[in-house]
FIMARKE-96884 format. One record per residue (C-alpha): residue in one letter; x negated, y negated, z negated. Coordinates in Angstrom, 2 decimals, always signed. Example, Ala and Ser with C-alpha at 12.3 -4.5 7.8 and 13.67 -1.06 7.14 Angstrom:
<rs>
<type: A&x: -12.30&y: +4.50&z: -7.80>;
<type: S&x: -13.67&y: +1.06&z: -7.14>;
</rs>
This chain:
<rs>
<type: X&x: -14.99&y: -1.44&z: -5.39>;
<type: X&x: -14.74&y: +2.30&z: -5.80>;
<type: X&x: -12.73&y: +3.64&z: -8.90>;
<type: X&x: -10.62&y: +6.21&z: -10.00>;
<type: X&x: -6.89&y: +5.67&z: -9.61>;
<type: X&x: -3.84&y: +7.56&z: -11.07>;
<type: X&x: -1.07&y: +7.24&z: -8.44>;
<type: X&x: +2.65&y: +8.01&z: -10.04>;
<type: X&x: +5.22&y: +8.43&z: -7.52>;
<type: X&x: +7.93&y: +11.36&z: -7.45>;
<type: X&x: +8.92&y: +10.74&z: -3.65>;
<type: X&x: +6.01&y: +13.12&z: -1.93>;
<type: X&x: +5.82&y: +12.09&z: +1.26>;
<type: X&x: +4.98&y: +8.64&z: -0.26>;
<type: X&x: +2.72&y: +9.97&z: -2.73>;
<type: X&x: +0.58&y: +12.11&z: -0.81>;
<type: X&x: +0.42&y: +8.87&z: +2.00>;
<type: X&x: -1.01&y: +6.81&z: -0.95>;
<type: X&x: -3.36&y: +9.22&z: -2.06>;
<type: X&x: -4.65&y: +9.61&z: +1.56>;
<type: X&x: -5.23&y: +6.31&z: +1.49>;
<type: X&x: -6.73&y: +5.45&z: -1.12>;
<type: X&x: -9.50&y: +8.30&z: -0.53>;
<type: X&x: -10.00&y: +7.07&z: +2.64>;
<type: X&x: -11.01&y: +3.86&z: +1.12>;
<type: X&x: -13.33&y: +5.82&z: -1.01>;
<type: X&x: -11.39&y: +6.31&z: -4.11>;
<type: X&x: -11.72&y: +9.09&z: -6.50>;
<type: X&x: -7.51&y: +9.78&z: -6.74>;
<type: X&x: -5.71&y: +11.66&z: -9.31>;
<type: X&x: -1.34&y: +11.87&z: -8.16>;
<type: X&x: +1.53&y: +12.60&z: -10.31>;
<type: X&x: +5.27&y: +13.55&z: -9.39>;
<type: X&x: +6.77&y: +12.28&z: -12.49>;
<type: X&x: +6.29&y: +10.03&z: -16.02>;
<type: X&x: +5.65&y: +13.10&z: -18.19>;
<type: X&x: +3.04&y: +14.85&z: -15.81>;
<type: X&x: +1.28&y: +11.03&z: -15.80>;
<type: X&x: +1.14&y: +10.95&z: -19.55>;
<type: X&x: -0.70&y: +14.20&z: -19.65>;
<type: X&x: -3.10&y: +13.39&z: -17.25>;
<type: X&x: -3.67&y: +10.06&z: -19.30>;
<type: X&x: -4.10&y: +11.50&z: -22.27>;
<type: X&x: -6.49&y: +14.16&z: -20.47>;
<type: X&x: -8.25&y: +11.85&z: -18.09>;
<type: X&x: -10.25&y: +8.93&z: -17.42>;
<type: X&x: -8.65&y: +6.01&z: -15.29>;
<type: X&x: -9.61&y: +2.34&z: -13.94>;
<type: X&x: -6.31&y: +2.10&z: -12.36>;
<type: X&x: -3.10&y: +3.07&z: -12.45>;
<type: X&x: -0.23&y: +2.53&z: -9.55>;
<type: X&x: +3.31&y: +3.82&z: -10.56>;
<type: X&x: +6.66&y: +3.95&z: -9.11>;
<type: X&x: +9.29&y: +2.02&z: -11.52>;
<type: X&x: +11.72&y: +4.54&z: -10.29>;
<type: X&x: +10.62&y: +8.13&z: -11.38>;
<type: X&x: +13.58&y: +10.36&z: -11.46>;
<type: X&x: +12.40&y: +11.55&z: -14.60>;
<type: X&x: +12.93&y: +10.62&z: -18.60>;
<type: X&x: +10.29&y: +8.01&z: -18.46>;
<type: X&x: +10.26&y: +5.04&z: -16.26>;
<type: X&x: +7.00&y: +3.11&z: -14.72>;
<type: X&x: +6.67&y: +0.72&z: -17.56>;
<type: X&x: +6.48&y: +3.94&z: -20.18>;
<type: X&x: +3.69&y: +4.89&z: -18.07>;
<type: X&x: +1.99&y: +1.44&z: -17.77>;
<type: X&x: +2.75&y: +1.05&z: -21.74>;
<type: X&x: +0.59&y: +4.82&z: -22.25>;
<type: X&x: -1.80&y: +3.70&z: -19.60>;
<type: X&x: -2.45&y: +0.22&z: -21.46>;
<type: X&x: -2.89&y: +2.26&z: -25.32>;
<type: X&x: -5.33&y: +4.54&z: -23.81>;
<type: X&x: -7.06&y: +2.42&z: -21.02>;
<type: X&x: -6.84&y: -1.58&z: -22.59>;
<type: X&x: -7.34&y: -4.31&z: -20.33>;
<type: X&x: -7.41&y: -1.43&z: -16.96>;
<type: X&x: -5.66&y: -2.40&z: -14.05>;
<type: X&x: -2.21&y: -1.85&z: -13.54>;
<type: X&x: +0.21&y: -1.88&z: -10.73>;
<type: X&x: +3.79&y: -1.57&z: -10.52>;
<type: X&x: +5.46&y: -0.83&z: -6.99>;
<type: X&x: +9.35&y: -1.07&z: -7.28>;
<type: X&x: +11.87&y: -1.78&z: -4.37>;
<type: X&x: +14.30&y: -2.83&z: -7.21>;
<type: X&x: +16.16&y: -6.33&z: -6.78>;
<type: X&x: +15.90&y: -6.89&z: -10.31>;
<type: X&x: +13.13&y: -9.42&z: -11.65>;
<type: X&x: +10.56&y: -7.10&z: -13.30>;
<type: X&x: +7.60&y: -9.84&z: -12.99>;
<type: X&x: +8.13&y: -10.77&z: -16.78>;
<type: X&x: +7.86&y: -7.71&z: -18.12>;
<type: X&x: +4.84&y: -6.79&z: -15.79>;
<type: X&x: +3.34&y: -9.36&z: -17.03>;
<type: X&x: +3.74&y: -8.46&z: -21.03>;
<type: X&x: +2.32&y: -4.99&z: -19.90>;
<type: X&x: -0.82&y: -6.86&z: -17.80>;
<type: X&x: +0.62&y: -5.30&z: -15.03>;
<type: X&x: +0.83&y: -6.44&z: -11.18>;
<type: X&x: +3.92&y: -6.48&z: -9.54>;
<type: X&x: +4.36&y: -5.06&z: -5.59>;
<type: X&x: +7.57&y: -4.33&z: -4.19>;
<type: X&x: +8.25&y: -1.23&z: -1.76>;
<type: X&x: +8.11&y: -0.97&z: +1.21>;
<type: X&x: +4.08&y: -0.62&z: +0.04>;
<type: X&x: +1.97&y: -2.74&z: +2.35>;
<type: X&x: -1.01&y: -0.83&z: +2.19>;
<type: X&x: -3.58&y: -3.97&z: +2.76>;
<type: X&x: -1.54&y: -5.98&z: +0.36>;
<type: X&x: -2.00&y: -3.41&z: -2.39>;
<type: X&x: -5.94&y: -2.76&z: -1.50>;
<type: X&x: -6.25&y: -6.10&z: -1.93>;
<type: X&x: -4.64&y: -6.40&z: -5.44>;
<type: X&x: -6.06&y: -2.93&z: -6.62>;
<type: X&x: -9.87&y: -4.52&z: -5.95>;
<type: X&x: -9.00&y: -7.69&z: -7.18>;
<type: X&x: -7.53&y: -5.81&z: -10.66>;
<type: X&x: -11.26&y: -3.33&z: -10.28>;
<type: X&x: -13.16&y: -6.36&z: -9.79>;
<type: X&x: -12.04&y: -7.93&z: -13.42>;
<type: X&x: -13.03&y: -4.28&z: -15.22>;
<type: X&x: -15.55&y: -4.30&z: -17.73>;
<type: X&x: -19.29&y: -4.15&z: -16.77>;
<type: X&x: -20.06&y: -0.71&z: -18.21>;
<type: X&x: -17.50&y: +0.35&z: -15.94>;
<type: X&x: -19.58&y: -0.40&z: -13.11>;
<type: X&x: -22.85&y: +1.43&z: -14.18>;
<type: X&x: -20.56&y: +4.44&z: -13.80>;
<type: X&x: -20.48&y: +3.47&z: -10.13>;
<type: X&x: -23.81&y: +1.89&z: -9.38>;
<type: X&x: -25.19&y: +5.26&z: -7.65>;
<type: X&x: -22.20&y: +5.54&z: -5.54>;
<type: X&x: -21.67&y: +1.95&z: -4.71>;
<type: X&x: -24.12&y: +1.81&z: -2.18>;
<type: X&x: -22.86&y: +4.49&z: +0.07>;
<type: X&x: -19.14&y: +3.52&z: -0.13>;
<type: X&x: -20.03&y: +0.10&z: +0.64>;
<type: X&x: -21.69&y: +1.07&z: +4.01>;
<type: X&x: -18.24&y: +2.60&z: +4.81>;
<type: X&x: -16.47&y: +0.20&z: +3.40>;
<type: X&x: -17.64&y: -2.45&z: +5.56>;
<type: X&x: -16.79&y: -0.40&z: +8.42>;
<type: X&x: -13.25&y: +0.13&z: +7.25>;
<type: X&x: -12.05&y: -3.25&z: +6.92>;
<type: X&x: -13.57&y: -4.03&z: +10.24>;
<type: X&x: -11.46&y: -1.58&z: +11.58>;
<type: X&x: -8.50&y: -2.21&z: +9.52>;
<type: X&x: -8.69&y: -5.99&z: +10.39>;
<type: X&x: -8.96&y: -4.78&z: +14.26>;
<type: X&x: -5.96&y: -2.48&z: +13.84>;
<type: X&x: -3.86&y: -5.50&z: +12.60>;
<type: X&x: -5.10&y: -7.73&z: +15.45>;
<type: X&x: -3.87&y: -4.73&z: +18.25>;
<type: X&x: -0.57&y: -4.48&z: +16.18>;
<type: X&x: +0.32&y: -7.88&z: +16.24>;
<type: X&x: -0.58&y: -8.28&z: +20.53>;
<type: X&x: +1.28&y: -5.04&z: +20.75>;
<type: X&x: +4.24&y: -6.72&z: +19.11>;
<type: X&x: +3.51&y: -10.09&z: +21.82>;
<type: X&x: +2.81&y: -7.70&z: +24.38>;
<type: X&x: +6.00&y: -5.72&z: +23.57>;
<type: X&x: +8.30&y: -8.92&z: +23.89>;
<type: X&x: +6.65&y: -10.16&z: +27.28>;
<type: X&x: +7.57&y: -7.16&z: +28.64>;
<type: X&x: +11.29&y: -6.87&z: +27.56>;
<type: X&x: +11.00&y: -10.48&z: +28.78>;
<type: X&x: +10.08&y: -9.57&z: +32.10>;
<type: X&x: +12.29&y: -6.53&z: +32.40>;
<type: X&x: +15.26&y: -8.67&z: +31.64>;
<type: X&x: +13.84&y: -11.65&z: +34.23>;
<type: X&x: +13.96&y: -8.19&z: +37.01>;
<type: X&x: +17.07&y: -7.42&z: +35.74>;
<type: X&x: +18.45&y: -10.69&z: +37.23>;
<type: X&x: +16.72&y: -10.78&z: +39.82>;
<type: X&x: +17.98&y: -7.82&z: +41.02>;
<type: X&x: +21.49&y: -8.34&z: +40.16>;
<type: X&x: +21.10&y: -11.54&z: +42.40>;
<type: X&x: +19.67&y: -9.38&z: +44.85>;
<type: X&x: +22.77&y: -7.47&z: +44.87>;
<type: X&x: +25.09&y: -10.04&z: +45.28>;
<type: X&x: +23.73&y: -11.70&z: +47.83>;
<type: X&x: +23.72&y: -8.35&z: +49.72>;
<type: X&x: +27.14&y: -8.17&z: +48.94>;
<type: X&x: +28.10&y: -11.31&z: +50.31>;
<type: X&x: +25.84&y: -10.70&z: +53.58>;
<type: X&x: +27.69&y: -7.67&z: +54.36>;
<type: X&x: +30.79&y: -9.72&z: +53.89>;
<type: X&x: +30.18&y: -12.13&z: +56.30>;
</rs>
């Protein structure tokens, strides 16, 4: 379900990634480094989703963000990604937020971002009808190929292991080799 997403991360490299894939997946995003520039863009913007770092090396944390998100945007989805050990599941769920820890994975997330889309109010989509159609052509298409990619990782990963399997079965067979060569020339 298409929508427009604020991503607030202040690692780059992890924000632009994000962004990349979430347009790929035919999202309209909107990225921010830090809790202040996402507050602006809140107050300046219009959102169905929000995905924020806990962590923003700035004044204001994640859950400030969620909390300006949730005043301006009630009942909008909301995701919090943290690698933090500490239990932040209660308080994401006083905020109505979702809780994903980091390392992001990316299908987990797309998975929890349309479930949060899905539950949006129904004049949200009559924004999207016109659009709908054409993303879900591609759409289709991309989680056939996403469920394909997964399939090739994990026989790569099988694939990978029989043949450090095998190397180490030549390994000893050659070593065997060797000694009985050894003992040949003995003799």
């Amino acid at each position: 379900m298409p929508g427009v997403i604020l991503i607030v991360e202040d690692d780059p490299f992890s924000r632009r990634n994000l962004a990349r894939f979430l347009k790929a997946e035919g999202y309209v995003v909107a990225a921010a480094e830090n809790g202040t520039a996402a507050v602006k863009l809140i107050s300046s913007s219009t959102f169905d989703a929000v995905i924020t770092d806990l962590h923003l090396g700035s004044g204001l944390d994640g859950f400030h963000v969620l909390s300006c998100f949730e005043k301006r945007f009630p009942g909008k989805g909301k995701i919090l990604a943290s690698g933090t050990l500490t239990d932040v599941n209660d308080r994401c769920a006083s905020l109505g937020a979702l809780f994903v820890n980091k390392p992001l994975q990316l299908d987990e997330l797309l998975i929890k971002l349309e479930s949060l889309l899905a539950r949006q109010p129904a004049e949200d989509e009559a924004r999207w009808a016109s659009r709908w159609v054409v993303i879900d052509t591609h759409h289709e298409w991309r989680v056939s190929v996403r469920h394909h990619s997964i399939a090739l990782r994990l026989r790569s990963v099988t694939l990978q292991r029989r043949i450090q399997e095998n190397w180490l079965h030549y390994a000893i067979a050659q070593k065997k080799i060797r000694q009985l060569l050894r003992n040949d020339k003995k003799l």
